[in-house]
MMTF fields as JSON, N, C-alpha, C and O atoms, coordinates in Angstrom:
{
  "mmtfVersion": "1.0.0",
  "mmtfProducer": "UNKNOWN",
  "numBonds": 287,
  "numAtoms": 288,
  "numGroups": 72,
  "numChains": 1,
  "numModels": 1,
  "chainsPerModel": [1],
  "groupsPerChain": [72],
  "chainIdList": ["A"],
  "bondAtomList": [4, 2, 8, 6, 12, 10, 16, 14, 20, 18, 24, 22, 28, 26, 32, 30, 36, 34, 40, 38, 44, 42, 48, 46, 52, 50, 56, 54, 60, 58, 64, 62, 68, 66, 72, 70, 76, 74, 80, 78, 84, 82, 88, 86, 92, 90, 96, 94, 100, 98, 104, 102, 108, 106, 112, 110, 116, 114, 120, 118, 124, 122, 128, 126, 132, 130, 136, 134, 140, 138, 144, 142, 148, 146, 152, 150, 156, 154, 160, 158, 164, 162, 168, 166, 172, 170, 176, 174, 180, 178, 184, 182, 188, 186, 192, 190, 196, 194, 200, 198, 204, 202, 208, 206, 212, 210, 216, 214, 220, 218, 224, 222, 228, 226, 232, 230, 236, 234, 240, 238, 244, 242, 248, 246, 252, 250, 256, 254, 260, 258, 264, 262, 268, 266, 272, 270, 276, 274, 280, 278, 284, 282],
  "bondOrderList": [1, 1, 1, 1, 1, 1, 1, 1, 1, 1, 1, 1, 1, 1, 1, 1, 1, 1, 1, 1, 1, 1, 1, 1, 1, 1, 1, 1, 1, 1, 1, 1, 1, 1, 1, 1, 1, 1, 1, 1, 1, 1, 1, 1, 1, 1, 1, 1, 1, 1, 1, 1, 1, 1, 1, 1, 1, 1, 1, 1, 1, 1, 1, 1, 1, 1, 1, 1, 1, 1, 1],
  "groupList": [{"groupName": "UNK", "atomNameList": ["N", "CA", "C", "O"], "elementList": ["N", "C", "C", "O"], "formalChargeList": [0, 0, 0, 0], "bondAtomList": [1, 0, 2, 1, 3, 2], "bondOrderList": [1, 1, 2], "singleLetterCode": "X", "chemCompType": "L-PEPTIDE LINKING"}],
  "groupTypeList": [0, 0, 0, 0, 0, 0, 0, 0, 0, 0, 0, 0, 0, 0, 0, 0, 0, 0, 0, 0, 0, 0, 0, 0, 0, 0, 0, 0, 0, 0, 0, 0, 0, 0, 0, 0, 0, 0, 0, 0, 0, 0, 0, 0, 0, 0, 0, 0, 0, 0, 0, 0, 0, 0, 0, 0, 0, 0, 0, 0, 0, 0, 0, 0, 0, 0, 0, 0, 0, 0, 0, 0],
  "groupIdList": [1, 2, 3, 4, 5, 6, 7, 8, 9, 10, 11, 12, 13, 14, 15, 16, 17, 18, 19, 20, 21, 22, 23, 24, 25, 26, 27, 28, 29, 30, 31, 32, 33, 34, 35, 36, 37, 38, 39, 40, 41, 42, 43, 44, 45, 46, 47, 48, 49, 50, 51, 52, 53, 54, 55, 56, 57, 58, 59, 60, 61, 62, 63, 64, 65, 66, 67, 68, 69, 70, 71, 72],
  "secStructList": [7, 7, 7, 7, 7, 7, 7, 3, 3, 3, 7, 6, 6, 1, 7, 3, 3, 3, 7, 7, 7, 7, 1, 1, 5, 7, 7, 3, 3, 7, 6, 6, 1, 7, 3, 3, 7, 7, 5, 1, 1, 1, 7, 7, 7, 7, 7, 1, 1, 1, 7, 7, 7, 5, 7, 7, 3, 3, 1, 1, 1, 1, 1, 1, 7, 3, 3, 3, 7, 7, 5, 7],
  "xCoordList": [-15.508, -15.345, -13.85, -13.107, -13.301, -12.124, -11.922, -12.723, -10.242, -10.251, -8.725, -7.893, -8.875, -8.064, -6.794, -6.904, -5.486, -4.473, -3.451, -3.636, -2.424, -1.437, -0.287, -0.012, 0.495, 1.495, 2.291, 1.851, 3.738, 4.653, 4.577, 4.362, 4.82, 4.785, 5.564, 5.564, 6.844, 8.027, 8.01, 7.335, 8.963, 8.545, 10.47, 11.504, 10.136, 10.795, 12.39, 13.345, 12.451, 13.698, 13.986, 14.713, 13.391, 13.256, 12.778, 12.743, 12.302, 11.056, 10.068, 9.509, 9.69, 8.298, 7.068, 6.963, 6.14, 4.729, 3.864, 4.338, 3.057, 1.673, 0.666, 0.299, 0.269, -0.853, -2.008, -1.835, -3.042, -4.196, -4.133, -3.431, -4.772, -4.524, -5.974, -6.345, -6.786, -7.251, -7.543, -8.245, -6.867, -7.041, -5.876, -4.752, -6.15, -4.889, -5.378, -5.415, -5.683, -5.812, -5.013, -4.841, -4.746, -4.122, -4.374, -3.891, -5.028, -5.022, -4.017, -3.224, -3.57, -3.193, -2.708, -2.614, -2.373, -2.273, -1.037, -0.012, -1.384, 0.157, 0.411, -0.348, 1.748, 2.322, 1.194, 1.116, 0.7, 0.053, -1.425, -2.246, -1.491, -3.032, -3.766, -4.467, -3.928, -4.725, -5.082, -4.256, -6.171, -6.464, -6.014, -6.665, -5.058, -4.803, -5.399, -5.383, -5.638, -5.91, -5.241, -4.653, -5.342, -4.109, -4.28, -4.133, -4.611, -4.61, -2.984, -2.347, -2.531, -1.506, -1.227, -0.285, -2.531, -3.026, -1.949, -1.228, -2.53, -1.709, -1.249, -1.541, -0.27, -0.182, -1.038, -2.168, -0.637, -1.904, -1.73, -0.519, -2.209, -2.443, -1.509, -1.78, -0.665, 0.025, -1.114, -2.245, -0.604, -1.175, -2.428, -2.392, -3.243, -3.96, -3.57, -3.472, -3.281, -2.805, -1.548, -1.188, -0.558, 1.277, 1.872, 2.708, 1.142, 1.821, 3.037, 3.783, 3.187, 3.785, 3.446, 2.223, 4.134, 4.041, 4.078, 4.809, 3.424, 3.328, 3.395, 3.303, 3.558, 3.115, 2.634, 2.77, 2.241, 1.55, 1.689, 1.064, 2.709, 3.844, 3.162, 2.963, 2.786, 2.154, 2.99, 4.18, 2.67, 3.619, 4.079, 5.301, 3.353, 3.672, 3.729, 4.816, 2.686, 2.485, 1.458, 1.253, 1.053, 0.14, -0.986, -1.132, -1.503, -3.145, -3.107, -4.128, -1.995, -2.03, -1.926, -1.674, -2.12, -2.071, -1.13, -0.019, -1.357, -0.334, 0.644, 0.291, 2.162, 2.963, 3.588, 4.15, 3.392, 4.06, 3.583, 3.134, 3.633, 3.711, 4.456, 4.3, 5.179, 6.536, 6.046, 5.174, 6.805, 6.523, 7.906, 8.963, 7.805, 8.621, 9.363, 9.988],
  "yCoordList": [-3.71, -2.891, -2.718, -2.426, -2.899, -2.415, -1.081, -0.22, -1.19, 0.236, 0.676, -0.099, 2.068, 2.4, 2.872, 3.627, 2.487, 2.664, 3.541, 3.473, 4.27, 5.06, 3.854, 3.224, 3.483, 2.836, 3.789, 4.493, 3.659, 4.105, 3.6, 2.439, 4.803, 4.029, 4.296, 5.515, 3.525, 4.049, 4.076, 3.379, 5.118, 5.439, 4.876, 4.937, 4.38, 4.138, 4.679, 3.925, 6.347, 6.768, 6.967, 7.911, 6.0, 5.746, 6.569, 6.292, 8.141, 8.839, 8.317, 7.701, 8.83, 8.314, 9.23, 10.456, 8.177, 9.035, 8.249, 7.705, 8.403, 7.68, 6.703, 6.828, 5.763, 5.342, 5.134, 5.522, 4.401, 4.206, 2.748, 2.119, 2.333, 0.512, 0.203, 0.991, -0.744, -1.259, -2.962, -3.288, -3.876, -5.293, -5.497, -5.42, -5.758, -6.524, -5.832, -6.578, -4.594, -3.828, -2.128, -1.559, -1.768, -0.492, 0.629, 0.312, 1.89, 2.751, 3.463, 3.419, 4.441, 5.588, 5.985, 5.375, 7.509, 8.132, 8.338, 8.905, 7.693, 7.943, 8.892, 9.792, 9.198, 10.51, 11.325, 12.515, 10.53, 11.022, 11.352, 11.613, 11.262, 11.692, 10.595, 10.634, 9.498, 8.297, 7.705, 7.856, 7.184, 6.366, 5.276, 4.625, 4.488, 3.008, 2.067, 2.603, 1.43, 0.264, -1.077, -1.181, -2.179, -3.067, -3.851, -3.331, -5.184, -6.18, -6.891, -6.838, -7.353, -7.961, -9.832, -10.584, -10.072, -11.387, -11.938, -12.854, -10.643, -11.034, -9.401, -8.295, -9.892, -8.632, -7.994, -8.458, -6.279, -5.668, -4.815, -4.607, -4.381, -4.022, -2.77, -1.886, -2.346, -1.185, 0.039, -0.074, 1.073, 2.363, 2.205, 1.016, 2.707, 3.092, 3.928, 3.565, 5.213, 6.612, 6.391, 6.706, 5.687, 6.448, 4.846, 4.679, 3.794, 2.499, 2.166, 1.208, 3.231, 2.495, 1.549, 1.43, 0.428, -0.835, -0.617, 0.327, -1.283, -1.462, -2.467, -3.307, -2.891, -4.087, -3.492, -2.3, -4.152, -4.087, -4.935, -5.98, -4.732, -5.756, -5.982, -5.133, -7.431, -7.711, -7.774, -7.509, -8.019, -7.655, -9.366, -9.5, -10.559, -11.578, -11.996, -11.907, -12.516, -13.651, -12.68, -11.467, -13.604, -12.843, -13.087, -13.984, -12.066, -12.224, -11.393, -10.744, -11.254, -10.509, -8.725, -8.284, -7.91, -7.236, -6.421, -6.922, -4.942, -4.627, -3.282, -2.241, -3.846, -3.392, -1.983, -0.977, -2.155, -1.029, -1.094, -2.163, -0.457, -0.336, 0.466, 1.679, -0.197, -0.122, 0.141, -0.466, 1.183, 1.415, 0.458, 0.596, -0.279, -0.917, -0.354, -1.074],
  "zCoordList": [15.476, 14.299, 14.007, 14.944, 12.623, 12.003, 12.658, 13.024, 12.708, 13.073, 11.77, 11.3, 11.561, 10.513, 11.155, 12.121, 10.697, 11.122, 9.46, 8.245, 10.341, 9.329, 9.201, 10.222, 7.734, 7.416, 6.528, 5.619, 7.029, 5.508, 4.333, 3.984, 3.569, 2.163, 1.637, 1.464, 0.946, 0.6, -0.497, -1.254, -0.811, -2.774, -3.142, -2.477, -4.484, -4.972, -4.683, -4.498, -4.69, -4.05, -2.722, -2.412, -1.623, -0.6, 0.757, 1.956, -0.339, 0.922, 0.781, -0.126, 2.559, 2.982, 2.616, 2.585, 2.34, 2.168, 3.695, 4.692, 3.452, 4.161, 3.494, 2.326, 4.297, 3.296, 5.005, 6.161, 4.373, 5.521, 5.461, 4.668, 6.19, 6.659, 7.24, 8.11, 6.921, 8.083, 7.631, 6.673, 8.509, 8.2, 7.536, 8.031, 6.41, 5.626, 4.056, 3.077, 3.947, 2.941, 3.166, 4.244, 2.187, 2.464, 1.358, 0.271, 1.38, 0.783, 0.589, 1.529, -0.689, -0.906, -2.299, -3.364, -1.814, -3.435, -4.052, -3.675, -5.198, -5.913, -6.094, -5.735, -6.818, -7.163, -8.499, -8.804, -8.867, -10.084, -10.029, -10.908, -8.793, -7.812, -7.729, -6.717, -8.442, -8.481, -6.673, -5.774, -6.51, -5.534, -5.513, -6.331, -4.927, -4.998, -3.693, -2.586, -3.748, -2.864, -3.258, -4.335, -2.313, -2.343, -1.049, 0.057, -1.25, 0.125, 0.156, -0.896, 1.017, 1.618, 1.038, 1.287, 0.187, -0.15, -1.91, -2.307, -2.39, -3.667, -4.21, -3.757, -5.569, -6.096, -6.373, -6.526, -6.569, -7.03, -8.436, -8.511, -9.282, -10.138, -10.583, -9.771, -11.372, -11.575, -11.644, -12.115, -11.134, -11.299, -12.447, -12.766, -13.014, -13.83, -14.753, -15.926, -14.339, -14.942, -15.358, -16.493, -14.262, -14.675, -15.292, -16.179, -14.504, -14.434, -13.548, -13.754, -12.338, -10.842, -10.454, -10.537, -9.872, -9.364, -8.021, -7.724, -6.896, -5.351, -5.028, -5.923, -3.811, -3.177, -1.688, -1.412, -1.059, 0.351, 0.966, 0.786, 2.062, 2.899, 4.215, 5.084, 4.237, 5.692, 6.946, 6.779, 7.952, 9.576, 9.72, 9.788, 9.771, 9.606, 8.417, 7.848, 7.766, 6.72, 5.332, 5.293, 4.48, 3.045, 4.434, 5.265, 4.22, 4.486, 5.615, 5.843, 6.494, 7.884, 7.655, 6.533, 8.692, 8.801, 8.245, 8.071, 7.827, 6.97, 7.559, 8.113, 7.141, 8.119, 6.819, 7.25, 5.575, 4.655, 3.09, 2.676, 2.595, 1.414, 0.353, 0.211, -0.299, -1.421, -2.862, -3.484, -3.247, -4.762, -5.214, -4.598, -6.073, -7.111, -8.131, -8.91]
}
């Protein structure tokens, strides 16, 4: 079984939040309360609500495990 792990998530002015991890996907909430999700594989989609940009930074390679996630 997957197990869920905590990653930083760095915001744009370079404090940390949290996000959740498990595999090569990563949850969390933007500043604007929204739910985001986001795999390590390709880009993901701007915010819904505000239109923040992320990415979700793997530990090796696209597809691996995920080591952070960056607001743009």
């Amino acid at each position: 079984m997957a197990k869920f792990y905590n990653v930083d998530l760095i915001w744009s002015d370079r404090h940390k939040g949290k996000a959740r991890a498990v595999g090569n996907n990563a949850a969390w909430l933007c500043s604007c309360g929204e739910v985001l999700l986001g795999p390590t594989l390709w880009d993901i989609e701007p915010c819904p609500n505000c239109g923040k940009e992320f990415r979700v930074l793997p530990v090796a390679g696209v597809g691996t495990k995920v080591d952070q996630v960056h607001e743009l």
